[in-house]
C-alpha positions as CSV (number, residue, x, y, z in Angstrom):
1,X,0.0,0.0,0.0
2,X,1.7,3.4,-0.8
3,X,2.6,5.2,2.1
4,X,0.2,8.2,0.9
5,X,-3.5,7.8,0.2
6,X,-5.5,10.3,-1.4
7,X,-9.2,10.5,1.0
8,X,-12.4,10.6,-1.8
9,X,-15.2,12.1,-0.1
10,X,-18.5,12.4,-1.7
11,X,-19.9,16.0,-1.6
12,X,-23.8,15.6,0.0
13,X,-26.3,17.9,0.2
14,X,-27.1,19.1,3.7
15,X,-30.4,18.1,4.0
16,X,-30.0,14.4,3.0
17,X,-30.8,12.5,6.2
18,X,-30.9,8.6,5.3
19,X,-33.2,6.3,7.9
20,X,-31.1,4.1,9.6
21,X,-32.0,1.1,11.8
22,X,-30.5,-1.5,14.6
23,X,-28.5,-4.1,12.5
24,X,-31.6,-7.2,11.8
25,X,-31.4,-10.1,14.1
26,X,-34.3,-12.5,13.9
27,X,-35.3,-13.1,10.3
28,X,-39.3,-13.9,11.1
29,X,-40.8,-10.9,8.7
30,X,-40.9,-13.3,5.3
31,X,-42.2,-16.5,7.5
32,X,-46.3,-16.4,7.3
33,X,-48.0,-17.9,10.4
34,X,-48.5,-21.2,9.7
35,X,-44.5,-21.9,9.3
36,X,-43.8,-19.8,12.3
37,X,-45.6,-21.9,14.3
38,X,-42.9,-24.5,13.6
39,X,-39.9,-22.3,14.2
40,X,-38.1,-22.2,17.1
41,X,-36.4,-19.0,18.1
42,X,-32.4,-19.8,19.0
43,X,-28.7,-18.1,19.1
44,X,-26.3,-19.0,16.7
45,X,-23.0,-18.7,18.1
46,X,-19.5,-18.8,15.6
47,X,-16.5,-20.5,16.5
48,X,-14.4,-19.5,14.6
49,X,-11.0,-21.2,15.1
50,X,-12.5,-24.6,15.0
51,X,-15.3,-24.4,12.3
52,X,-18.1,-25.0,14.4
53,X,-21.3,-23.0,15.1
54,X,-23.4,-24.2,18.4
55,X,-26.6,-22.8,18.8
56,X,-28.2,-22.1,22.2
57,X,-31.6,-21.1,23.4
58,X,-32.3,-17.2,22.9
59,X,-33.8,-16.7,26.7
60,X,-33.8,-18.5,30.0
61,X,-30.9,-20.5,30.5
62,X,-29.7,-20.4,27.3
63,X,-28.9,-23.9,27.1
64,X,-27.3,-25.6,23.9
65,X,-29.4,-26.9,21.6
66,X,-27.2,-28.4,19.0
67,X,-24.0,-28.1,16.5
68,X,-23.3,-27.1,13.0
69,X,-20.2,-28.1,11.0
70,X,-19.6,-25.2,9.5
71,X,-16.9,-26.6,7.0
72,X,-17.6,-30.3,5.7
73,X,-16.6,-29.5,2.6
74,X,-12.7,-29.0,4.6
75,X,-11.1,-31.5,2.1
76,X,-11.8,-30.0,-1.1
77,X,-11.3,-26.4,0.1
78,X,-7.7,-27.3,1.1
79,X,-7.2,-29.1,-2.1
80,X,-7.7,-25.9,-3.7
81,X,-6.0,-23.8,-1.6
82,X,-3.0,-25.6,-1.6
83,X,-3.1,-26.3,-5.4
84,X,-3.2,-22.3,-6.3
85,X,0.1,-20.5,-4.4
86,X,-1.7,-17.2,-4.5
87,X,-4.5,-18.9,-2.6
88,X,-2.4,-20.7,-0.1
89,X,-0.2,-17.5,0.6
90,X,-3.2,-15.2,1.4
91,X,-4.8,-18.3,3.2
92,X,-1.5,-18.6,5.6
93,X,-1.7,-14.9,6.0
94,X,-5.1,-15.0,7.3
95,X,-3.9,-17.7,9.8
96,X,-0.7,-15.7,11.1
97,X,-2.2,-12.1,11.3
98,X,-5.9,-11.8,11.6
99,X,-6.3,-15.5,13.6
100,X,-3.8,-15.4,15.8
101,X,-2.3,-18.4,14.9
102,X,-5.8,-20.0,13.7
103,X,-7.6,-20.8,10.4
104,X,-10.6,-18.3,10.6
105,X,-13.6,-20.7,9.7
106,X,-16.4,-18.7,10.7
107,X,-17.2,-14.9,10.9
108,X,-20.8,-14.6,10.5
109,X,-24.1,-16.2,10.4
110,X,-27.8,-15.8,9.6
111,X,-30.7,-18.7,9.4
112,X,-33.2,-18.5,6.7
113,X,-36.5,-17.5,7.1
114,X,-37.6,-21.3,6.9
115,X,-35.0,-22.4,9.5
116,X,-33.8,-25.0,7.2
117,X,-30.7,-23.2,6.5
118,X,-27.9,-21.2,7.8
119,X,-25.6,-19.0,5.5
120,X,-22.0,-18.8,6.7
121,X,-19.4,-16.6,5.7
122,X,-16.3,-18.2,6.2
123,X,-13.1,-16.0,6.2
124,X,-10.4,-18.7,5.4
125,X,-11.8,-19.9,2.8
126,X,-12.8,-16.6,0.9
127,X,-16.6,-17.6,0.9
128,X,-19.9,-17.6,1.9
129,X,-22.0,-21.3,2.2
130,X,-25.8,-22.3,3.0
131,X,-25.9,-25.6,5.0
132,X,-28.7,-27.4,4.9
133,X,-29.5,-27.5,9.2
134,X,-31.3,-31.2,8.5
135,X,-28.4,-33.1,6.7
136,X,-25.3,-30.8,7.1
137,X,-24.5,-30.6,3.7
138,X,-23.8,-27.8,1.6
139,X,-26.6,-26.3,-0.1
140,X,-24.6,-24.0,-2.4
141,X,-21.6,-21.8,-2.3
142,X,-20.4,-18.3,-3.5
143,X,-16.7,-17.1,-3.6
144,X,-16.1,-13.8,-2.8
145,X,-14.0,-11.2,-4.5
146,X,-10.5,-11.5,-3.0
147,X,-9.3,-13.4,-0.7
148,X,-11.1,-13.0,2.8
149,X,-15.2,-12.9,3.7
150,X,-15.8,-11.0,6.8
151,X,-18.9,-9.5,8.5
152,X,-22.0,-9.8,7.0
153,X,-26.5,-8.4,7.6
154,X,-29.5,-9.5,6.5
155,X,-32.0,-7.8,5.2
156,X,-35.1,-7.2,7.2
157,X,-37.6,-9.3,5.7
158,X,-34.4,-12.3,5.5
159,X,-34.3,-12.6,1.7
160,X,-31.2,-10.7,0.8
161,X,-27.5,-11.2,2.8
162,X,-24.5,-8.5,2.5
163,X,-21.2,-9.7,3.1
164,X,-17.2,-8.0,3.3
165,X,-15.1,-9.3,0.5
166,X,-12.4,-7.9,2.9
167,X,-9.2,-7.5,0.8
168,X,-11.7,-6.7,-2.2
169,X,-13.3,-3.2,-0.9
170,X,-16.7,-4.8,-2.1
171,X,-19.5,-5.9,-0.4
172,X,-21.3,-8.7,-2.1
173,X,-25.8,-9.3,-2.0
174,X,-26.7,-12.3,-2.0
175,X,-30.2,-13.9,-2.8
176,X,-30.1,-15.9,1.1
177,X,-31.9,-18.8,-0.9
178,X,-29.9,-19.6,-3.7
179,X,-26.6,-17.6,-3.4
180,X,-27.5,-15.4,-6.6
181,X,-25.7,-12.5,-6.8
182,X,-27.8,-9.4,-6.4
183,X,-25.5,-6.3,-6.7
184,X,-22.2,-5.1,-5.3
185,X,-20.6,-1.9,-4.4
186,X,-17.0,-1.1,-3.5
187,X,-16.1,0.6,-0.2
188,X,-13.3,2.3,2.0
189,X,-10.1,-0.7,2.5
190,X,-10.9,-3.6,4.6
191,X,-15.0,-3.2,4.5
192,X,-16.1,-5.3,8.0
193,X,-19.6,-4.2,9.8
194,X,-22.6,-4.0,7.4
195,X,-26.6,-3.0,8.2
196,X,-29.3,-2.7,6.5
197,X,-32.1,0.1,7.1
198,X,-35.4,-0.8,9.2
199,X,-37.0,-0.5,5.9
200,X,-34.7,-2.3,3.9
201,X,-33.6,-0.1,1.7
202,X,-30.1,1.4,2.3
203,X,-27.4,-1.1,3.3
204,X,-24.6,1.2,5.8
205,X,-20.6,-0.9,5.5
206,X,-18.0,0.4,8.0
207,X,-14.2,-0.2,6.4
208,X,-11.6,-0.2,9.5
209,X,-8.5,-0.1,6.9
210,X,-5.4,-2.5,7.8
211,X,-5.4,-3.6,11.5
212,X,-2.3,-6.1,11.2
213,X,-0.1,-3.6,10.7
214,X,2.4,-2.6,13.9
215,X,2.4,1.4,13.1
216,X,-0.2,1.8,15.8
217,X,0.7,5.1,17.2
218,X,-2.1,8.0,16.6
219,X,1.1,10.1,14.5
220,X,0.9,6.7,11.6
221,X,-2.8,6.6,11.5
222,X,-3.0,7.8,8.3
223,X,-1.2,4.7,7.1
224,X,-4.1,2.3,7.7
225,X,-5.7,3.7,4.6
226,X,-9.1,5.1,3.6
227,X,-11.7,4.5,6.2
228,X,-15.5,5.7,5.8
229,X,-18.8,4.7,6.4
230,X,-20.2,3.7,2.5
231,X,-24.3,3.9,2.1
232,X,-26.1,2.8,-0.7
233,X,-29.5,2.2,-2.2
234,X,-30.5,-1.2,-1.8
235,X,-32.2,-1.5,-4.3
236,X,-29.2,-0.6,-6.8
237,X,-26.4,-0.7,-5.0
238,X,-25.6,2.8,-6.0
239,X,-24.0,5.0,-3.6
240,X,-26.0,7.6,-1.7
241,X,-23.8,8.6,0.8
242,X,-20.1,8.4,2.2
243,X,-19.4,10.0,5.8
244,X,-15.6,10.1,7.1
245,X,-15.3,10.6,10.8
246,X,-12.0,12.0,10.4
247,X,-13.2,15.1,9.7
248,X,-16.2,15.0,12.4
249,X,-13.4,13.4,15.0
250,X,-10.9,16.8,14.5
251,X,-14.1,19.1,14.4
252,X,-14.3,17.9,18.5
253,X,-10.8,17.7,19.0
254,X,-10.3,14.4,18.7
255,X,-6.8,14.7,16.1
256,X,-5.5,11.7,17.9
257,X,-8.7,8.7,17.4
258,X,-8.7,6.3,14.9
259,X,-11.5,7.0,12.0
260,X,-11.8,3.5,12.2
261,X,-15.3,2.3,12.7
262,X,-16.2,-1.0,14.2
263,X,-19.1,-2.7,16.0
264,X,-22.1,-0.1,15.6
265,X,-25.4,0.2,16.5
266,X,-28.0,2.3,15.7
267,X,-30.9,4.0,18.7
268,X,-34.6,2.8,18.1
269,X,-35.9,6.3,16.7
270,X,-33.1,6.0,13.8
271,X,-31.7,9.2,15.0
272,X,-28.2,8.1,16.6
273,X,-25.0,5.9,15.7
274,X,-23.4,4.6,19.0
275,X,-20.0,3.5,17.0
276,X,-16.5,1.9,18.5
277,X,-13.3,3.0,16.6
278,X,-9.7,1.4,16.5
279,X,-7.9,1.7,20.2
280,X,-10.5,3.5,22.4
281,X,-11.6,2.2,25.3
282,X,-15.3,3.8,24.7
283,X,-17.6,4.6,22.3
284,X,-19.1,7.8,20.6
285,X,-22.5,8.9,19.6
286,X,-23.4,10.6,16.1
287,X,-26.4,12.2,15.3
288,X,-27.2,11.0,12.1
289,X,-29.8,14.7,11.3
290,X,-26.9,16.8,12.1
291,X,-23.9,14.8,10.9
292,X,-22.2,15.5,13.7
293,X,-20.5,13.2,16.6
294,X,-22.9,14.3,19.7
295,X,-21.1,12.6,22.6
296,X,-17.9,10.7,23.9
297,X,-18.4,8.0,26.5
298,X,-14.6,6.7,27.7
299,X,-14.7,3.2,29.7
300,X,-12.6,2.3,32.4
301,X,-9.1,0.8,31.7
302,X,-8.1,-2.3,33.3
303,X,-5.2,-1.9,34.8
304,X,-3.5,-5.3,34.0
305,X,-3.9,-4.1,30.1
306,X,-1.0,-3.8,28.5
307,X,-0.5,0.1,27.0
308,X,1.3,-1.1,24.1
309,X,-1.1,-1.1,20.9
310,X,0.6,-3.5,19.1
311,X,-0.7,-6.1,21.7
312,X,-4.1,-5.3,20.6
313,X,-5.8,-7.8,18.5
314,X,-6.4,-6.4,15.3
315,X,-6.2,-2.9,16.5
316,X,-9.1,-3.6,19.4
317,X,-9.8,-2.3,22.4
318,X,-13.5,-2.6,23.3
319,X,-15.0,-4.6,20.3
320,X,-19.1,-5.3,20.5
321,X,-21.5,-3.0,21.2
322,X,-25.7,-3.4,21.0
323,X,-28.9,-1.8,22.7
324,X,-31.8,-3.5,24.3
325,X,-34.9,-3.0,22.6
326,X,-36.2,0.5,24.3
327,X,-33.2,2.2,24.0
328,X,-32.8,2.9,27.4
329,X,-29.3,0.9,28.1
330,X,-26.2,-0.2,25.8
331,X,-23.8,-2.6,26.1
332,X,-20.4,-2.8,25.3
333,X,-17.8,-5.6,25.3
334,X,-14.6,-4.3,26.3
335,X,-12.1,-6.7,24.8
336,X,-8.3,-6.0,25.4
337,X,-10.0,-5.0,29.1
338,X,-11.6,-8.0,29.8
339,X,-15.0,-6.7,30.6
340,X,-18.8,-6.6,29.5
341,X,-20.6,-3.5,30.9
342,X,-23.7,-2.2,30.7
343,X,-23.7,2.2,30.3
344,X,-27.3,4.2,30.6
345,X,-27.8,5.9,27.6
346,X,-29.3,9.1,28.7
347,X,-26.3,9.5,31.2
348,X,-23.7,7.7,29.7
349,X,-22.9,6.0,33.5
350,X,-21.8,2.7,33.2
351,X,-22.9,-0.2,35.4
352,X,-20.5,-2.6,37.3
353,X,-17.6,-4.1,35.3
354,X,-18.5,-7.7,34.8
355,X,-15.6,-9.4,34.3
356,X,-15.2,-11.8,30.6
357,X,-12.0,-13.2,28.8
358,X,-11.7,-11.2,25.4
359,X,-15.4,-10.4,24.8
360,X,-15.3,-9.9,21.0
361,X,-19.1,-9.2,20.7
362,X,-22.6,-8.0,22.2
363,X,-25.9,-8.6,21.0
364,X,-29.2,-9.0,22.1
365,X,-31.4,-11.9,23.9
366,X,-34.5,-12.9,22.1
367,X,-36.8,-11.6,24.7
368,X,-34.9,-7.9,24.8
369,X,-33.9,-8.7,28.4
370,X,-30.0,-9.7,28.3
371,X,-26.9,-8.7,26.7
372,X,-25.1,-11.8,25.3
373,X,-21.5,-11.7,24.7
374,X,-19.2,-13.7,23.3
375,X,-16.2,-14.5,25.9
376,X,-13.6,-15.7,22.8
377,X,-10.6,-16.0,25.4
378,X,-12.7,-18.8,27.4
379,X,-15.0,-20.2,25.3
380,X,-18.8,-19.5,26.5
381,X,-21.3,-16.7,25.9
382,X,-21.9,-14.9,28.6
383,X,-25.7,-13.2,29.7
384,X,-25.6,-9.7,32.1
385,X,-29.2,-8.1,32.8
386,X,-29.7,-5.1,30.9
387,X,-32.0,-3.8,34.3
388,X,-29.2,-4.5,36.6
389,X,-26.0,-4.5,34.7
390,X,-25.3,-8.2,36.7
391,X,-24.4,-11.2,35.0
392,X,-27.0,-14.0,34.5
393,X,-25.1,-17.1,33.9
394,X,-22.3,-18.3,31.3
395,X,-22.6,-21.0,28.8
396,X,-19.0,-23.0,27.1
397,X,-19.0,-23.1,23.4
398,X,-16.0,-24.2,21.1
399,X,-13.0,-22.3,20.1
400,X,-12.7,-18.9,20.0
401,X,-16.6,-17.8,20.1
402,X,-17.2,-14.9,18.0
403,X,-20.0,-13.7,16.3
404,X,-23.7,-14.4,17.8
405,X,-26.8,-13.8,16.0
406,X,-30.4,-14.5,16.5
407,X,-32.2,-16.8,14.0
408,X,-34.8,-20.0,13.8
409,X,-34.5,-23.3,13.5
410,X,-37.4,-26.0,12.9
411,X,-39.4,-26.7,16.3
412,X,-37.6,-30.1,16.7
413,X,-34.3,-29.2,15.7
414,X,-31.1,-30.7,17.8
415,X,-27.9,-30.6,15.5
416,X,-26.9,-31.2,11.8
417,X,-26.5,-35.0,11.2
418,X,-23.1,-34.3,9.6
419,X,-22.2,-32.6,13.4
């Protein structure tokens, strides 16, 4: 990457404001009544370092319910990684800078709206798969630009899924069902979080540029290339809108914070972004009428964290953030600081510091009451009380637990045969 890059921001007119919603969890809209009947409501939980996605009960105890193989197609996929060098360096490159170590094998997940299926995107292997939840087996598959899949939404009514072709700068749509290509649309370097609008049509990507680099300090920033917030029509894929917080970090004197936008989430009147960037130990607010970042919230350090940033996993500090359903309370994983805490949103106070290994996610409990997140330095999810800010109980998982996501399975549903 040259040491320079140009920034290419899109001139918008003032008065654009673009309705933006919490990222879509349970994908129930496009069932009718009679198949919802025979869903059952769970949590599917990513591990990502061994290729495995349990899936847990979305209240109460959250107890497991079964497994998913999320690779049983390992074989061939190595067969043609290690028959194409280009393939097999970017593969081992994955493996020694973004995993630690591991073979990334699972980012993200969504069910279908029949709970037959879950669609996987599965970064080691520079795709995204459906697999079939009754036999295991692969329903169909679709490559990605590039050489690494990362975070991906669903659309609200579950038909459409967005996905990061990460060393690409594309986002892919996918039909969910058949793994048609819809549209794409090219975004800032590295494009990770993506959500779609309430109403389903503007999709919102968040690139975070390179994280594996060592030139962490705030003085080599600019060497993590071109980071912005891409929104497009989804519909054409067209871009509407591009919005670089540089320039609305500096504006509050904030010279020295990454632009780097992570884990978002969006308030239930679609006014506010509540947004984590590269190294803080916090999270800001942006008012999305204004254009304009509203408020600041820094978290508590843990002492025992090491202040070197090149310690940080992929440029984390706190990583995970999400909202119950009334907007009253958020929840943020702080990673490198090994803490979940819940902070009022009108205050900004944070609740006690409940204590988690690496918490690399937040989301939401099917009933609205929890925050689940996912403890990816012990291997469990982990429930805390949005009310009391106390944790609820902890549940073990395989390796490296990562992303969590509401979805459905059939009513009698217990594990993939292949599992």
């Amino acid at each position: 990457m040259p040491a320079f890059r140009t920034r290419h921001l899109c001139s918008v007119a003032a008065a654009l404001v673009l309705t933006v919603a919490a990222p879509a969890t349970a994908v129930s809209a496009a069932t009718d009544s009679s198949s919802a009947a025979s869903l059952r409501e769970v949590m599917f939980v990513g591990n990502n370092w061994d290729g495995t996605a349990d899936v847990i009960r979305s209240t109460g105890d959250f107890a497991k319910v079964g497994r998913i193989n999320v690779i049983p197609d390992k074989d061939q996929r190595m067969a043609a990684i290690n028959a194409d060098p280009i393939k097999w360096i970017y593969f081992m490159a994955i493996r020694s800078g973004v995993g630690e170590g591991h073979d990334q094998f699972v980012d993200d997940m969504y069910s279908t709206p029949d709970g037959r299926s879950v669609v996987v995107s599965r970064p080691s292997f520079a795709d995204v798969v459906s697999i079939d939840l009754a036999t295991g087996s692969i329903n169909w598959r679709f490559p990605v630009s590039g050489y690494r899949s990362d975070h991906m939404a669903v659309s609200p009514d579950g038909t459409r899924v967005a996905v990061s072709a990460s060393t690409a700068n594309t986002v892919h749509v996918l039909d969910i069902n058949t793994g048609k290509q819809l549209g794409s649309f090219a975004t800032g370097d590295k494009p990770h979080e993506n959500i779609f609008t309430k109403d389903g049509k503007y999709i919102w990507n968040m690139a975070i540029g390179d994280v594996n680099t060592s030139l962490d300090a705030p003085g080599w920033d600019w060497t993590k290339g071109d980071r912005h917030i891409t929104v497009v029509d989804a519909t054409t894929y067209k871009q509407v809108k591009v919005i670089d917080m540089r320039d609305r970090l500096d504006a509050i004197g904030l010279k020295d914070f990454s632009d780097a936008v992570r884990p978002a989430v969006f308030s239930p009147d679609e006014s506010k972004l509540y947004f984590q960037v590269s190294f803080f130990n916090g999270f800001l607010e942006y008012d999305v009428a204004t254009d304009k970042i509203t408020r600041v919230k820094t978290l508590p350090k843990n002492p025992a964290t090491s202040e070197d940033r090149t310690t940080w996993v992929n440029d984390s500090r706190h990583h995970g953030i999400s909202m119950n359903p009334d907007g009253t309370k958020l929840c943020v994983a702080g990673t490198m600081d090994d803490y979940a805490t819940v902070v009022d949103r009108a205050t900004l106070d944070e609740g006690p510091l409940v204590s988690a290994s690496k918490p690399y996610w937040a989301t939401v409990s099917g009933d609205g009451k929890d925050c689940i997140i996912s403890e990816s330095g012990a291997d469990q999810v982990t429930a805390i009380d949005f009310a009391t800010g106390r944790k609820v109980t902890s549940v073990s998982v395989g390796d490296h637990p990562q992303r969590v996501r509401l979805g459905h399975v059939e009513a009698n549903w217990s594990g993939t045969s292949g599992s």
